[in-house]
C-alpha positions as CSV (number, residue, x, y, z in Angstrom):
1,X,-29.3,31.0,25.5
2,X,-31.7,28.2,26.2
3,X,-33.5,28.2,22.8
4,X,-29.7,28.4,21.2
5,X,-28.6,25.5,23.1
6,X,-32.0,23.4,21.7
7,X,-31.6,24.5,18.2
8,X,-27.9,22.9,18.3
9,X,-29.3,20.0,19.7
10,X,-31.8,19.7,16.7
11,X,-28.8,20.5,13.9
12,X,-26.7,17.8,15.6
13,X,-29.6,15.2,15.7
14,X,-30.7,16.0,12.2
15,X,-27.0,15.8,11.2
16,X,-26.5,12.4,12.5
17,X,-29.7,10.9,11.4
18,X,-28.8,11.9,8.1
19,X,-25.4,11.0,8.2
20,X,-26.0,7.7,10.2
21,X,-29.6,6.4,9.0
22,X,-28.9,4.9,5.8
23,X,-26.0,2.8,7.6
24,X,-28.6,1.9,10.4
25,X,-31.3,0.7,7.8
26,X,-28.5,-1.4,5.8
27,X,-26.7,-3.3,9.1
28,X,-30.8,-4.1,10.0
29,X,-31.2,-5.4,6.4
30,X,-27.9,-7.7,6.8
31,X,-29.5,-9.5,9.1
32,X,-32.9,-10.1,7.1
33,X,-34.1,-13.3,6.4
34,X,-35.5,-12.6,3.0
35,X,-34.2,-11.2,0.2
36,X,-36.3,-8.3,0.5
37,X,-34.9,-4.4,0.6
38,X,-38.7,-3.0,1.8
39,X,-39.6,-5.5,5.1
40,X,-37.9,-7.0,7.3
41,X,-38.9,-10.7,7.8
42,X,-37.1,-12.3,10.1
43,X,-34.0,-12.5,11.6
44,X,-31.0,-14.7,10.5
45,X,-27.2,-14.9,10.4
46,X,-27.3,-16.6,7.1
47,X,-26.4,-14.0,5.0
48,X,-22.8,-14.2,7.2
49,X,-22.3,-17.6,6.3
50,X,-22.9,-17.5,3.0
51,X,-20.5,-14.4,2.5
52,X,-17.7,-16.3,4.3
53,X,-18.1,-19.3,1.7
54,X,-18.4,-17.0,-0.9
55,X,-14.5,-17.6,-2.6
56,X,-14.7,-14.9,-4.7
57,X,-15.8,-12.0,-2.0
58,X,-12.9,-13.4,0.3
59,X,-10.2,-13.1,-2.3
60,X,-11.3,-9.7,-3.4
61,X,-11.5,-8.7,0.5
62,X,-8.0,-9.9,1.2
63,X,-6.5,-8.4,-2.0
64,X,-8.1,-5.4,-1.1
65,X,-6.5,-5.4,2.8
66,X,-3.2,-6.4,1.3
67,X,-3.1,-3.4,-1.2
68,X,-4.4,-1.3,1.2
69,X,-2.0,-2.2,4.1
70,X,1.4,-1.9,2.1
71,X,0.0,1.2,0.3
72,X,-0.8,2.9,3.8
73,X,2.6,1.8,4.9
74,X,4.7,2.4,1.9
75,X,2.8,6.4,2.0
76,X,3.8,6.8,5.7
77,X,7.5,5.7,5.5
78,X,8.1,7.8,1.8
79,X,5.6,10.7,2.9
80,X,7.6,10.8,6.2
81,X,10.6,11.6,4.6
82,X,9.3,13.8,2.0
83,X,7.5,15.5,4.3
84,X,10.8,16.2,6.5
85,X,12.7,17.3,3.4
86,X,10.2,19.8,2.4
87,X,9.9,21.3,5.6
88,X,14.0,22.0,5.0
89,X,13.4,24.2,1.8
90,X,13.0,27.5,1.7
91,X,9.3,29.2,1.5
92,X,9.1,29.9,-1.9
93,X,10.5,26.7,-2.6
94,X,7.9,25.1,-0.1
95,X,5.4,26.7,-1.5
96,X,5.6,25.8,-5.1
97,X,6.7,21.8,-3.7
98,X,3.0,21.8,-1.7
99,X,1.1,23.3,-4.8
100,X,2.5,20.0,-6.7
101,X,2.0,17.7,-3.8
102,X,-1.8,19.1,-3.7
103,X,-2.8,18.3,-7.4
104,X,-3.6,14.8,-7.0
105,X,-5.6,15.6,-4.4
106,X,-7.9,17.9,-6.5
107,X,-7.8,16.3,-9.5
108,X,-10.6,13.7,-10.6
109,X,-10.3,10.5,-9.5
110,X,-11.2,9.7,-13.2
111,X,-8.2,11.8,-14.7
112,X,-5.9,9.8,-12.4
113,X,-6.9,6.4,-13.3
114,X,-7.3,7.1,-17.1
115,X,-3.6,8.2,-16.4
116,X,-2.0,5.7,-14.7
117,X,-3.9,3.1,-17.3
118,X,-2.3,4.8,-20.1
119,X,1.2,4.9,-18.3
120,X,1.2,1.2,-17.4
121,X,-0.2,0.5,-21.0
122,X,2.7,2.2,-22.4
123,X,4.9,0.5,-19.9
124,X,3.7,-3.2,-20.5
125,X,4.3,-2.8,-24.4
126,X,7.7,-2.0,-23.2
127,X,7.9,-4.9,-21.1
128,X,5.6,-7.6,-21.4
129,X,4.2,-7.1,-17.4
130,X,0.5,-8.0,-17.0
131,X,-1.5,-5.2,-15.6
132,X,-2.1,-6.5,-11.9
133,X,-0.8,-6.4,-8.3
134,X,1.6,-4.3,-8.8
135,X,0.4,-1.6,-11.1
136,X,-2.5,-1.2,-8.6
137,X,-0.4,-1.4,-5.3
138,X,2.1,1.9,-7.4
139,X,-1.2,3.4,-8.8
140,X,-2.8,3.2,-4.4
141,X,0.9,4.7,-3.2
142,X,0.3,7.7,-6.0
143,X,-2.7,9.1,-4.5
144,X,-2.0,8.2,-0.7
145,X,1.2,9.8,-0.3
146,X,-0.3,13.5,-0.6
147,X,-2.5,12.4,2.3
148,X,0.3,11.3,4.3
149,X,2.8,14.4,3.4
150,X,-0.2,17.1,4.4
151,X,-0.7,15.1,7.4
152,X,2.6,15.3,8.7
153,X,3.9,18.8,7.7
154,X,1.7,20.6,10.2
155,X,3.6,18.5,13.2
156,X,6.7,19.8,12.0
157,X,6.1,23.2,11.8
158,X,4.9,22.8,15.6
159,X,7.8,21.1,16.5
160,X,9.9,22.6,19.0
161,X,13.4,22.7,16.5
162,X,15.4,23.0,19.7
163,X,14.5,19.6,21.1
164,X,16.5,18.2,18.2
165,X,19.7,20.2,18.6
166,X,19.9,19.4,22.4
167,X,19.9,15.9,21.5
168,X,22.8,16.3,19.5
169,X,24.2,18.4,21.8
170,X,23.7,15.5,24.3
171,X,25.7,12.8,22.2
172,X,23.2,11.5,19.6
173,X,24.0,11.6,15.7
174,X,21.5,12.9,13.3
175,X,20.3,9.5,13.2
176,X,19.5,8.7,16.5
177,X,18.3,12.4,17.3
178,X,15.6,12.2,14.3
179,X,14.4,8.2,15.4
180,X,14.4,9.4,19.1
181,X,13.1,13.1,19.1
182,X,11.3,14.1,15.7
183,X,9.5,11.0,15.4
184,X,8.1,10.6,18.9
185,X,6.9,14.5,18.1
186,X,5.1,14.1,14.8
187,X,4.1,10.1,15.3
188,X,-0.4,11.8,15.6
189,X,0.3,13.2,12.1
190,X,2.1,9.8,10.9
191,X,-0.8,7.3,12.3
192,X,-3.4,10.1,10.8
193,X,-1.8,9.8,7.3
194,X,-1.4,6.3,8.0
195,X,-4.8,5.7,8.5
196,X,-6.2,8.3,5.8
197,X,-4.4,6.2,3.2
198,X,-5.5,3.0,4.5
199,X,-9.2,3.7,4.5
200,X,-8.8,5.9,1.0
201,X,-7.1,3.1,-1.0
202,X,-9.5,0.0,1.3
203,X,-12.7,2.6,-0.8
204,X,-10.9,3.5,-3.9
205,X,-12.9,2.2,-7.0
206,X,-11.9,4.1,-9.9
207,X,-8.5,4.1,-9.9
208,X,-8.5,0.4,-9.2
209,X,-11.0,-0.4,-11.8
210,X,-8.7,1.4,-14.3
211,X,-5.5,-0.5,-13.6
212,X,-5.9,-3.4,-11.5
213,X,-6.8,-5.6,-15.6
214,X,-9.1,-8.9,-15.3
215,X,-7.2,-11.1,-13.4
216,X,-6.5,-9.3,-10.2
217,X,-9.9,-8.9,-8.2
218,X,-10.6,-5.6,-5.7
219,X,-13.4,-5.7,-3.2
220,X,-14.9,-2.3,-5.0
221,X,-14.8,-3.9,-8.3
222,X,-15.9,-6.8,-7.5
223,X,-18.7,-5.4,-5.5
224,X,-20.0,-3.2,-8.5
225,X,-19.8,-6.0,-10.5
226,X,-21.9,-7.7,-8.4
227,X,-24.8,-4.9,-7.6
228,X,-25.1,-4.2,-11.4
229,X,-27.7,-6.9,-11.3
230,X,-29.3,-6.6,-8.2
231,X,-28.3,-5.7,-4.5
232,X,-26.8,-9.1,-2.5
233,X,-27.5,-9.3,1.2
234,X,-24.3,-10.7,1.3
235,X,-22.7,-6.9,1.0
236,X,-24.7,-5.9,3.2
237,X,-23.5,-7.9,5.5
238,X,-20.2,-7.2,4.1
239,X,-20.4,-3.3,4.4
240,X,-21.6,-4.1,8.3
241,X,-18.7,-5.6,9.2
242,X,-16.2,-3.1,7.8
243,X,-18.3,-0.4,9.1
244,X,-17.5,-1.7,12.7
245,X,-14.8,-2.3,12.3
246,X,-13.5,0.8,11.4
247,X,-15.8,2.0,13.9
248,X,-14.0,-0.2,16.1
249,X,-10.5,1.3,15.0
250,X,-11.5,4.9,15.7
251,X,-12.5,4.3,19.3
252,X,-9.5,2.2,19.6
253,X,-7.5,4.9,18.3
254,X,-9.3,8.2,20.2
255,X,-8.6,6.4,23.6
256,X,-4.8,5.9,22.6
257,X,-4.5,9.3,21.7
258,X,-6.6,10.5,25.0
259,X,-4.1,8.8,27.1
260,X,-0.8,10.0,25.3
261,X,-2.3,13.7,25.7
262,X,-3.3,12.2,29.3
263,X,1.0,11.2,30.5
264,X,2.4,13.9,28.1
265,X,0.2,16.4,30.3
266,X,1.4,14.2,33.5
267,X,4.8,14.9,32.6
């Protein structure tokens, strides 16, 4: 048991280092004072303040929240609701529904950009839009809403269906009953599609680079556009900060969910 218990231990370790070293070795590097990706020469915040003034890294950062943000929340209100109506059909019907909801989930990220390019291509001959904001923020919602629907699903089918007909029982319209009973019920699998959308669409680069044209600017684009030369310290210090704070985010979240299990089991 002992020697079971140790070898776990190792996998673990070995796991994490794996998983976790190359972040380490590039949030040590932000802080560099040199150029340098071999030795470390000295430590400096520079590399900060220099990313703050840097215009173009800013407006690609912002553009990126933005899309991401109304994407995430677009994909949770409309996945909600699809979501809820599929769970009404019948299980053939369901079936066939979730085998279409799963395809742009398996298919190449390259297949659906070269896609949407084409459509908005075809659609801006038609009439005369420029290939921006918008065609990126539709193109995001696309592929986030499969995330958001396959998050939410499972919570329904665990749902206790009765809770909702004693509401209605009790004096609440369908209305009410949904806003005061389903939602509360399935809210874990809405904030985990929520936040599966926000951090796939904040990461996505080939969609984006396929439809977001040349004069709307994405953090991913921008940032390959950038390390094509050579590697800035500036993204390094970039990458750091939206590693913790996602990192930040998580915990944040965990210990929300810990203490809703927590007064649920109280109650």
């Amino acid at each position: 048991m002992k020697k079971s218990r140790i070898g776990s231990w190792i996998y673990i370790v070995l796991c994490m280092i794996f998983l976790y070293a190359p972040i380490l070795v590039l949030i040590v590097f932000s802080f560099n004072e040199s150029k340098s990706r071999a030795f470390f020469t000295g430590f400096t915040f520079k590399w900060y303040q220099q990313l703050f003034e840097n215009e173009l890294i800013m407006t690609s950062l912002f553009n990126s929240l933005l899309i991401a943000l109304l994407a995430s929340v677009i994909s949770a209100v409309v996945g909600t609701m699809a979501a809820v109506g599929i769970s009404k059909f019948g299980k053939r019907a369901r079936g066939v529904i979730m085998n279409v909801t799963y395809l742009p989930v398996l298919n190449p990220e390259i297949v659906t950009g070269i896609s949407m390019m084409l459509l908005f291509v075809y659609f801006k001959n038609l009439f005369g839009f420029r290939l921006g904001f918008g065609t990126v923020l539709v193109a995001h919602i696309t592929f986030c809403l499969p995330y958001v629907i396959l998050n939410v699903l499972p919570k329904l089918r665990q749902m206790d269906q009765s809770l909702f007909e004693a509401a209605l029982d009790l004096g609440c319209n369908p209305l009410l009953a949904f806003f005061k009973v389903v939602i509360p019920q399935i809210m874990p699998g809405i904030t985990a599609g929520f936040l599966m959308a926000f951090t796939i669409s904040l990461d996505d680069f080939v969609v984006t680079y396929f439809t977001s044209g040349s004069g709307f600017k994405m953090l991913p684009v921008t940032i390959y556009s950038m390390v094509k030369k050579k590697v800035n310290p500036q993204i390094n210090a970039l990458s750091t900060i939206i590693f913790l704070i996602v990192l930040a985010l998580l915990v944040i979240m965990n210990v929300v969910e810990a203490r809703r299990a927590k007064r649920l089991k109280q109650n």
